[in-house]
mmCIF file of the N, C-alpha and C atoms, coordinates in Angstrom:
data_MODEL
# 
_entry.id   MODEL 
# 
loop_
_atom_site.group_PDB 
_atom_site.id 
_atom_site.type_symbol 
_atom_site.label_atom_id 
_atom_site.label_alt_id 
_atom_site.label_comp_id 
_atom_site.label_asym_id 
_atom_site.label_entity_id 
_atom_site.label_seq_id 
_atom_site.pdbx_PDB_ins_code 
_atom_site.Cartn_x 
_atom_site.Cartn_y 
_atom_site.Cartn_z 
_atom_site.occupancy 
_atom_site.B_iso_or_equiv 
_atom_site.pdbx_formal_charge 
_atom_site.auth_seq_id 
_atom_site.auth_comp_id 
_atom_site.auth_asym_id 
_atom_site.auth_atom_id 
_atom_site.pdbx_PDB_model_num 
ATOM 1   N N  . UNK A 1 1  ? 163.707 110.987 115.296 1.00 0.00 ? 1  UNK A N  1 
ATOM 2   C CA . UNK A 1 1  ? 163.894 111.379 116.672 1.00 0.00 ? 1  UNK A CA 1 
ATOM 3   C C  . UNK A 1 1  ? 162.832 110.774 117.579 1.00 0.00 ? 1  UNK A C  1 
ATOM 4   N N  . UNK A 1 2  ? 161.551 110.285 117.277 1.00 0.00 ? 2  UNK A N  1 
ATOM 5   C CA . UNK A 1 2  ? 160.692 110.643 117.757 1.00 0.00 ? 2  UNK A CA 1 
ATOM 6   C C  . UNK A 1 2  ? 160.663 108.586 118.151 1.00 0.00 ? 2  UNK A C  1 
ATOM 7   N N  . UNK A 1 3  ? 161.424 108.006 117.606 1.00 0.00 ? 3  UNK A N  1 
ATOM 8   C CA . UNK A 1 3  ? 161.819 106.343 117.345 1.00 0.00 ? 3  UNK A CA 1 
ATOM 9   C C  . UNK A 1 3  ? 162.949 106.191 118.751 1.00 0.00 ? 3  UNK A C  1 
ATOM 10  N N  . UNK A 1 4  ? 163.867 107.242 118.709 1.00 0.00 ? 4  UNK A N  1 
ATOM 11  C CA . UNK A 1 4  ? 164.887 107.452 119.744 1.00 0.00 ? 4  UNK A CA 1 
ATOM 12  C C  . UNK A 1 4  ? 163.582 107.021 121.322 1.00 0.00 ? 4  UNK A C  1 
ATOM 13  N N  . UNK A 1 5  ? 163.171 108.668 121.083 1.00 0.00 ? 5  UNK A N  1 
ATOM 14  C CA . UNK A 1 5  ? 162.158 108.835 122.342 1.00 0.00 ? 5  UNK A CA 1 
ATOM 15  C C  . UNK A 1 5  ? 160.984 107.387 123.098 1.00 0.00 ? 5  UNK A C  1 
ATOM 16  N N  . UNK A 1 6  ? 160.912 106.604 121.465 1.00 0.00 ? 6  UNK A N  1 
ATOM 17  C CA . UNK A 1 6  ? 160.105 105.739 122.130 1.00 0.00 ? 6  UNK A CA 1 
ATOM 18  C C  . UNK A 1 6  ? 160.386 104.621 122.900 1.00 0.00 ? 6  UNK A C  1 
ATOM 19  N N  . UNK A 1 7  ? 161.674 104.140 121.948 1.00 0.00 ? 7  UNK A N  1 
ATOM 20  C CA . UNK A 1 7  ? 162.769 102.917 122.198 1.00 0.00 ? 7  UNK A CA 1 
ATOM 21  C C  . UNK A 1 7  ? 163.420 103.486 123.993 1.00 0.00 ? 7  UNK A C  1 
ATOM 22  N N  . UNK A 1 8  ? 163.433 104.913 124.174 1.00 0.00 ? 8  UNK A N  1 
ATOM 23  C CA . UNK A 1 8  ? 163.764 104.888 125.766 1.00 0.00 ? 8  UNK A CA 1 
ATOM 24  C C  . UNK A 1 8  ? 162.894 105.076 126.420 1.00 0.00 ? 8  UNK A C  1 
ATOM 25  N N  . UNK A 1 9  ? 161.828 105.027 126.242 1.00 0.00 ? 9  UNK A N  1 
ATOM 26  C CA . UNK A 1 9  ? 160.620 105.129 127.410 1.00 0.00 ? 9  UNK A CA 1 
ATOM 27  C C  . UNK A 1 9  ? 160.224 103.311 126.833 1.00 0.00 ? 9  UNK A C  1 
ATOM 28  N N  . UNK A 1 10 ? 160.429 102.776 126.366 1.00 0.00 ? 10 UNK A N  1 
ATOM 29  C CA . UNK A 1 10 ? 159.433 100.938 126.628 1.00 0.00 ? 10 UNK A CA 1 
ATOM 30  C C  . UNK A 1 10 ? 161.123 100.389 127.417 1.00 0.00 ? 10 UNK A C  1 
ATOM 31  N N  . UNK A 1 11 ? 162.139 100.769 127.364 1.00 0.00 ? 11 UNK A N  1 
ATOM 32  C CA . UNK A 1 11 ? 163.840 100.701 128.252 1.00 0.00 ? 11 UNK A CA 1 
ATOM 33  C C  . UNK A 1 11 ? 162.915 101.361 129.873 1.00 0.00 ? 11 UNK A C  1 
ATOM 34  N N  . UNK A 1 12 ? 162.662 102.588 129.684 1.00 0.00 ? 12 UNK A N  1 
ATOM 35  C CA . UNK A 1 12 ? 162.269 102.971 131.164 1.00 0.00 ? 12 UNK A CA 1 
ATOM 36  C C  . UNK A 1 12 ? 161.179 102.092 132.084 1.00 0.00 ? 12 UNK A C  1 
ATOM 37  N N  . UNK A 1 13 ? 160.166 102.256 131.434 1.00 0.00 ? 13 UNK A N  1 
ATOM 38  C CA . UNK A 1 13 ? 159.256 101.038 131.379 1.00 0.00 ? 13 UNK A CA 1 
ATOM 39  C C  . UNK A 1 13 ? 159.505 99.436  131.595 1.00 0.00 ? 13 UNK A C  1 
ATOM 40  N N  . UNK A 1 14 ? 160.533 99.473  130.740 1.00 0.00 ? 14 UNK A N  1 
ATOM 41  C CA . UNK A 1 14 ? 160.742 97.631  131.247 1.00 0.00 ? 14 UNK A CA 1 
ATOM 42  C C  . UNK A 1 14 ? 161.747 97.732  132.751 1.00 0.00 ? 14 UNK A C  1 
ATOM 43  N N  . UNK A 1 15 ? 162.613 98.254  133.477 1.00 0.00 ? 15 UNK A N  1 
ATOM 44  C CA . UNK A 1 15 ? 162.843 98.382  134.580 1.00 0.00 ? 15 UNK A CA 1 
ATOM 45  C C  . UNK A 1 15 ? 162.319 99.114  135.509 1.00 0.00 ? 15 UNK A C  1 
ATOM 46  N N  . UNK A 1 16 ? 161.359 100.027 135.362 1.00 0.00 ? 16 UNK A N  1 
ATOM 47  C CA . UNK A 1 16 ? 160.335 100.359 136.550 1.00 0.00 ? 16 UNK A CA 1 
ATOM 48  C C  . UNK A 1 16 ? 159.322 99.014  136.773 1.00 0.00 ? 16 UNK A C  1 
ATOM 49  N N  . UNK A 1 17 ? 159.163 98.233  135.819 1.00 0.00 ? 17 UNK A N  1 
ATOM 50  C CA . UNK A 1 17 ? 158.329 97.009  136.077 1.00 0.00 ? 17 UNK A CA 1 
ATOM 51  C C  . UNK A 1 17 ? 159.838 95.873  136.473 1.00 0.00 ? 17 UNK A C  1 
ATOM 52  N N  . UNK A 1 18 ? 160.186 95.652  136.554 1.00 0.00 ? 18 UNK A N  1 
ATOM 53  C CA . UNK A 1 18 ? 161.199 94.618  137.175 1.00 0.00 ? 18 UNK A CA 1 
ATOM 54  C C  . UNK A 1 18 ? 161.583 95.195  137.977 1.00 0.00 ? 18 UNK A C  1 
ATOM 55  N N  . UNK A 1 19 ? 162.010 96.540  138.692 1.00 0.00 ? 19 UNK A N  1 
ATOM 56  C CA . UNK A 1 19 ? 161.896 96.440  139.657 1.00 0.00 ? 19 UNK A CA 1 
ATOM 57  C C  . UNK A 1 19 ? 160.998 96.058  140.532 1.00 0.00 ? 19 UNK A C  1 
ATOM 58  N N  . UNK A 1 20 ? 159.980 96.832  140.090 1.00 0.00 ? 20 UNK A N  1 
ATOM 59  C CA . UNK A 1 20 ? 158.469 96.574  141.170 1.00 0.00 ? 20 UNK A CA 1 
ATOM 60  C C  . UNK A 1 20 ? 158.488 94.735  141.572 1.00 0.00 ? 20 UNK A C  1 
ATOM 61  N N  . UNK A 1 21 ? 158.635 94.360  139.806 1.00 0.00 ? 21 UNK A N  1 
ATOM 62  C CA . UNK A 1 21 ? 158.715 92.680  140.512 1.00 0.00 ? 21 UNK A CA 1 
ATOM 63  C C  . UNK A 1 21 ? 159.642 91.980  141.591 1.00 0.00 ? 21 UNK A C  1 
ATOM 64  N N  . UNK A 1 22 ? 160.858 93.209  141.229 1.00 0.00 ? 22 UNK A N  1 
ATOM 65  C CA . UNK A 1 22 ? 162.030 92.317  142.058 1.00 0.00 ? 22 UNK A CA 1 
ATOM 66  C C  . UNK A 1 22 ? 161.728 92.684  143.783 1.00 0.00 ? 22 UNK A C  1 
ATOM 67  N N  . UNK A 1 23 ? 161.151 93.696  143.654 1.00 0.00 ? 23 UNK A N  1 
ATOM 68  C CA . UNK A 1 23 ? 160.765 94.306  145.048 1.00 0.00 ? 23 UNK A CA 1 
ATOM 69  C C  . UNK A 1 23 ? 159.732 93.293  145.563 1.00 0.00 ? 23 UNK A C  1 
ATOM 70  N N  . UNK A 1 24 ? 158.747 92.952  144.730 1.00 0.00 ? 24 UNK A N  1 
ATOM 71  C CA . UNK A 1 24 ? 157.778 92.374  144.791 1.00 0.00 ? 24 UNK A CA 1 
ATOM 72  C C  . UNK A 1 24 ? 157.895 90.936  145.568 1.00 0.00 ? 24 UNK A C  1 
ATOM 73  N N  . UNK A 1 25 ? 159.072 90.339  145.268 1.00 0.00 ? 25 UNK A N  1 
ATOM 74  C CA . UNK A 1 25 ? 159.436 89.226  145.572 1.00 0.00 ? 25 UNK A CA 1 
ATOM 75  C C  . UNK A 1 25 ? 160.673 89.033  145.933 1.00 0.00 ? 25 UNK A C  1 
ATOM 76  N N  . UNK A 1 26 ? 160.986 90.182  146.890 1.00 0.00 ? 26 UNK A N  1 
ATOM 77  C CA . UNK A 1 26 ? 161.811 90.587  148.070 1.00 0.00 ? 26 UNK A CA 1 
ATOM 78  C C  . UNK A 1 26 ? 163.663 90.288  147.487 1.00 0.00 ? 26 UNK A C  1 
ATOM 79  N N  . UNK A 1 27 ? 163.769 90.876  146.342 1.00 0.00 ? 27 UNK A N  1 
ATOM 80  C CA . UNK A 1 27 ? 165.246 90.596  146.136 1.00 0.00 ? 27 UNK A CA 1 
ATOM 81  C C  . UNK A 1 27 ? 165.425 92.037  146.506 1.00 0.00 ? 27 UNK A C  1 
ATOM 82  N N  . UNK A 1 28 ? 164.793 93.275  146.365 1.00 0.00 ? 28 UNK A N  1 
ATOM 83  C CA . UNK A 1 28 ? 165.155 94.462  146.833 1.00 0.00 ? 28 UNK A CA 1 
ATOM 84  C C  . UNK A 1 28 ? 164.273 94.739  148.047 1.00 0.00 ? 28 UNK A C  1 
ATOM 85  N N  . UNK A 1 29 ? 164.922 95.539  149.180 1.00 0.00 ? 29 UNK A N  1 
ATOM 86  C CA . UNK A 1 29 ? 164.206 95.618  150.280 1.00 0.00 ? 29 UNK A CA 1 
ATOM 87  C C  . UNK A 1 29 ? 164.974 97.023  150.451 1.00 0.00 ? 29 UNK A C  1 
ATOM 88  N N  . UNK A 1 30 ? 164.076 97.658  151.538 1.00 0.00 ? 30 UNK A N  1 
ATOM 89  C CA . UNK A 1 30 ? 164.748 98.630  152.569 1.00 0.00 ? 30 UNK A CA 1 
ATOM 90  C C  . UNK A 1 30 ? 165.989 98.421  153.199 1.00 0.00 ? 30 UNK A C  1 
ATOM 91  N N  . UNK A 1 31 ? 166.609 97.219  153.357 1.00 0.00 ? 31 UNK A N  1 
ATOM 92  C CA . UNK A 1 31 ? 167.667 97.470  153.757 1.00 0.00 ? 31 UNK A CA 1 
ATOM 93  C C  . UNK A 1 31 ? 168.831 97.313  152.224 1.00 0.00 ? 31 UNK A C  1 
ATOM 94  N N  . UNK A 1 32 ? 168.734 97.279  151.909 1.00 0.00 ? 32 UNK A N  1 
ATOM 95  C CA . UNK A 1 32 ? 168.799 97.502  150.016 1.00 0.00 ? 32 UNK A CA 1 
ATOM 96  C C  . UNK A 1 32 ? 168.939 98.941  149.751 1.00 0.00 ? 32 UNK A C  1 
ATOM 97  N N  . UNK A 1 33 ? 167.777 99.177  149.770 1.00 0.00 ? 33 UNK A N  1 
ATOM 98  C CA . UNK A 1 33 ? 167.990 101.022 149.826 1.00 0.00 ? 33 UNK A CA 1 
ATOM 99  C C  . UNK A 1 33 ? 168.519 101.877 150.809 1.00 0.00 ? 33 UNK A C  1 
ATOM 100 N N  . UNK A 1 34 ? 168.399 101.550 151.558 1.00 0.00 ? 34 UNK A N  1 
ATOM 101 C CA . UNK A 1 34 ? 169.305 102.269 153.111 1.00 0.00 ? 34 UNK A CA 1 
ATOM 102 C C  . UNK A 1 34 ? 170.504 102.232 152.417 1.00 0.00 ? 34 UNK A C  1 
ATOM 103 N N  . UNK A 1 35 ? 171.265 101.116 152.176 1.00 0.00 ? 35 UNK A N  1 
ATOM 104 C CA . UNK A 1 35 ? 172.611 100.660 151.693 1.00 0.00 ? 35 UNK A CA 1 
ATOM 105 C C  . UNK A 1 35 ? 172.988 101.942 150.588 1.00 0.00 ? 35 UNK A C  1 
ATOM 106 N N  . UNK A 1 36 ? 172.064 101.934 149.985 1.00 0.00 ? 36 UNK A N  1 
ATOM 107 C CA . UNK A 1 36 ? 172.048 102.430 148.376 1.00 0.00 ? 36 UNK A CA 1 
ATOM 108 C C  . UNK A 1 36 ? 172.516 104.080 148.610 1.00 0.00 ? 36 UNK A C  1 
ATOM 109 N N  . UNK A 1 37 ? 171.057 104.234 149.512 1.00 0.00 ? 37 UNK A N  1 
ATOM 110 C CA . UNK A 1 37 ? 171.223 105.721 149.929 1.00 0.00 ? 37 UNK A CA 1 
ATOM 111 C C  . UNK A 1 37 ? 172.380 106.095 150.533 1.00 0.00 ? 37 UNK A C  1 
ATOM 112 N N  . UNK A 1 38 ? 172.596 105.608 151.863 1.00 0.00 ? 38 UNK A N  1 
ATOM 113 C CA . UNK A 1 38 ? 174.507 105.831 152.646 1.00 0.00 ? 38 UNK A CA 1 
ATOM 114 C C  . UNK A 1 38 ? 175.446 105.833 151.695 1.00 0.00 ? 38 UNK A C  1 
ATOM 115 N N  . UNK A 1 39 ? 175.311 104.947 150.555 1.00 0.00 ? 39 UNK A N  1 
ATOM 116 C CA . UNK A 1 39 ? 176.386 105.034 149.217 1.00 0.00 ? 39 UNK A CA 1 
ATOM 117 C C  . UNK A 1 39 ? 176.476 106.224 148.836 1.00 0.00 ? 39 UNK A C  1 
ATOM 118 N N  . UNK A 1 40 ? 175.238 106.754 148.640 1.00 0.00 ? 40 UNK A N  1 
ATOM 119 C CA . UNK A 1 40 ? 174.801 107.947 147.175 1.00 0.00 ? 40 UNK A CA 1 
ATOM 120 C C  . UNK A 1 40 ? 175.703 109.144 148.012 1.00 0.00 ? 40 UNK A C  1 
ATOM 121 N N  . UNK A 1 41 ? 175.317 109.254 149.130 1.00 0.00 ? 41 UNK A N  1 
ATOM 122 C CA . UNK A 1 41 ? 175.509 110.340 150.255 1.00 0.00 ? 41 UNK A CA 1 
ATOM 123 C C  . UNK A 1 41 ? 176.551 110.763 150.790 1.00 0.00 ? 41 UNK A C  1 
ATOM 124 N N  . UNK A 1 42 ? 177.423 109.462 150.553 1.00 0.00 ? 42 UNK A N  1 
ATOM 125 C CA . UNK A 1 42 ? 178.967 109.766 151.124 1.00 0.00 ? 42 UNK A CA 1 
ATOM 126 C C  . UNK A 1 42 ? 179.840 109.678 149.775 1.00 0.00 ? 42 UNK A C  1 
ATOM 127 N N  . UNK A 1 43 ? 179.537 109.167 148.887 1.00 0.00 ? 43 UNK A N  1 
ATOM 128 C CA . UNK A 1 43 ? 180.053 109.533 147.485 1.00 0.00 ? 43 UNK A CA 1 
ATOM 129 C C  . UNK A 1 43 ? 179.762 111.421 147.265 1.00 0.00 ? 43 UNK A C  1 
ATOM 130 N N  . UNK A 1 44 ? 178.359 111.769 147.170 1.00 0.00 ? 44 UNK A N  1 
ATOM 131 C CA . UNK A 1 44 ? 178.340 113.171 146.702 1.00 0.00 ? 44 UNK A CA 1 
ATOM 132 C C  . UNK A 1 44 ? 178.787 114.096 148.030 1.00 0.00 ? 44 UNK A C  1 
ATOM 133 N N  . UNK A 1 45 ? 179.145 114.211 149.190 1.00 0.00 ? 45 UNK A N  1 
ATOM 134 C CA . UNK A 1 45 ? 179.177 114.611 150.544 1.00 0.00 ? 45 UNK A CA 1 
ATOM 135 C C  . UNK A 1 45 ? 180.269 114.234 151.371 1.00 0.00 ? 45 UNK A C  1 
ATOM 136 N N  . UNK A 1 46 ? 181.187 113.599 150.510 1.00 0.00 ? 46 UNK A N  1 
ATOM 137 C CA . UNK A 1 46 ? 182.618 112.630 151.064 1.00 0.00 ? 46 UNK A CA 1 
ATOM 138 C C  . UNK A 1 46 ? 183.579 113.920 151.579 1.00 0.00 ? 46 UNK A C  1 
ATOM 139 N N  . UNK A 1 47 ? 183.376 114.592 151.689 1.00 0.00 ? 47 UNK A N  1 
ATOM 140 C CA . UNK A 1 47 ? 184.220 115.674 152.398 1.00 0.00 ? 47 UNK A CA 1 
ATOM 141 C C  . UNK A 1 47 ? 183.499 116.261 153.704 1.00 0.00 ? 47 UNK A C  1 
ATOM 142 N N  . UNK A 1 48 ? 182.414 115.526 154.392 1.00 0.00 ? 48 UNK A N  1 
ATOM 143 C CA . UNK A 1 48 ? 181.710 115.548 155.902 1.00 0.00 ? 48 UNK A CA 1 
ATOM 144 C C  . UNK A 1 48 ? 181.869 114.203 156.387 1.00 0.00 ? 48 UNK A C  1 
ATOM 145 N N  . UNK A 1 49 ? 182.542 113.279 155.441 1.00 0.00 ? 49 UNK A N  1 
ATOM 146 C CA . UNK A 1 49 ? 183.136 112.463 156.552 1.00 0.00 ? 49 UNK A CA 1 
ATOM 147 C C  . UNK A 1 49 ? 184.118 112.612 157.355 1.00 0.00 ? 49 UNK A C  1 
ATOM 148 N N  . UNK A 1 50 ? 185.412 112.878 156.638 1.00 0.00 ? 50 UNK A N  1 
ATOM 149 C CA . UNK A 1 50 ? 186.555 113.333 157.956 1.00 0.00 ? 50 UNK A CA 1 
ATOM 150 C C  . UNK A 1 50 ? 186.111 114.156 158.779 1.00 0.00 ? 50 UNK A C  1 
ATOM 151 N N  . UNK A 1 51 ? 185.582 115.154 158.718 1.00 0.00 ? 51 UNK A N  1 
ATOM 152 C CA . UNK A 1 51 ? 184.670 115.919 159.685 1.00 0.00 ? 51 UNK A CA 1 
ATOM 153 C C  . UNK A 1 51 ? 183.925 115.331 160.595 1.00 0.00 ? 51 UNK A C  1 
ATOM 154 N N  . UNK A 1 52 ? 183.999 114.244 160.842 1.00 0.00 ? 52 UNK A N  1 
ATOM 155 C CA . UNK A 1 52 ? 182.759 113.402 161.879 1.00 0.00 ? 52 UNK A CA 1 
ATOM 156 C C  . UNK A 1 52 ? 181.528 112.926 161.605 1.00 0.00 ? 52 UNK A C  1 
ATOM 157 N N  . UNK A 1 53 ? 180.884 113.768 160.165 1.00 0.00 ? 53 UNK A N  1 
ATOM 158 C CA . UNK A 1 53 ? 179.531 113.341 160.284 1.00 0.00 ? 53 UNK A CA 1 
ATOM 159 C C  . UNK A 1 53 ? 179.133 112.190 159.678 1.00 0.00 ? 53 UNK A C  1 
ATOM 160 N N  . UNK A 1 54 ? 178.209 111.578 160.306 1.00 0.00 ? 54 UNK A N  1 
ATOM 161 C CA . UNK A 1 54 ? 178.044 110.050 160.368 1.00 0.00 ? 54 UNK A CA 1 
ATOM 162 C C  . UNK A 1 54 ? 176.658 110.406 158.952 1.00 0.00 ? 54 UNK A C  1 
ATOM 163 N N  . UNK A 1 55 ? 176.868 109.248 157.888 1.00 0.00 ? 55 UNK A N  1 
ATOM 164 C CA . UNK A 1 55 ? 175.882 109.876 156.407 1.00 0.00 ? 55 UNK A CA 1 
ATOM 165 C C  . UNK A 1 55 ? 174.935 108.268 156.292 1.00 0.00 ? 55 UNK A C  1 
ATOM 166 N N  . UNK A 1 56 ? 175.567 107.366 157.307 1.00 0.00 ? 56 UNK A N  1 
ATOM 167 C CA . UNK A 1 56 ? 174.611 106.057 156.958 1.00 0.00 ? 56 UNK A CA 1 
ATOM 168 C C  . UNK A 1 56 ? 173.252 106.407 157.499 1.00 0.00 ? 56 UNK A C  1 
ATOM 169 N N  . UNK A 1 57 ? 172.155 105.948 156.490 1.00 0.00 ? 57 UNK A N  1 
ATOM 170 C CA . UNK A 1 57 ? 170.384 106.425 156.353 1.00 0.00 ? 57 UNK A CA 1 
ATOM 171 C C  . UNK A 1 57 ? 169.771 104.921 157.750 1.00 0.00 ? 57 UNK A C  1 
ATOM 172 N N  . UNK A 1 58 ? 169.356 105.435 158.406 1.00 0.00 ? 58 UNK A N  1 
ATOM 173 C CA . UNK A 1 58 ? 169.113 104.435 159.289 1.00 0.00 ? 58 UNK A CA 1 
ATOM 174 C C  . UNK A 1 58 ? 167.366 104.265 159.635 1.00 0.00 ? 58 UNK A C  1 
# 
């Protein structure tokens, strides 16, 4: 079990560091995440859109 636990934390580990790099060297940006977030928001909250409310993160 304890082989499981390790093999997914050096997995967690190797994409918290590629991101940082990819951020690092501007393939991810804020307007990247804005995008990301308005996604997340109207996917879990998609029933306050017909309602009017506007969910893009600005």
């Amino acid at each position: 079990m304890s082989g499981r636990w390790v093999s997914r934390l050096i997995i967690l580990v190797y994409f918290v560091i590629g991101g940082f790099i990819a951020w690092d060297h501007g393939y991810l940006g804020l307007g990247w995440l804005r995008s990301f977030a308005s996604a997340v928001l109207a996917i879990i909250l998609w029933w306050l859109i017909p309602l009017g409310v506007n969910l893009h993160v600005h």
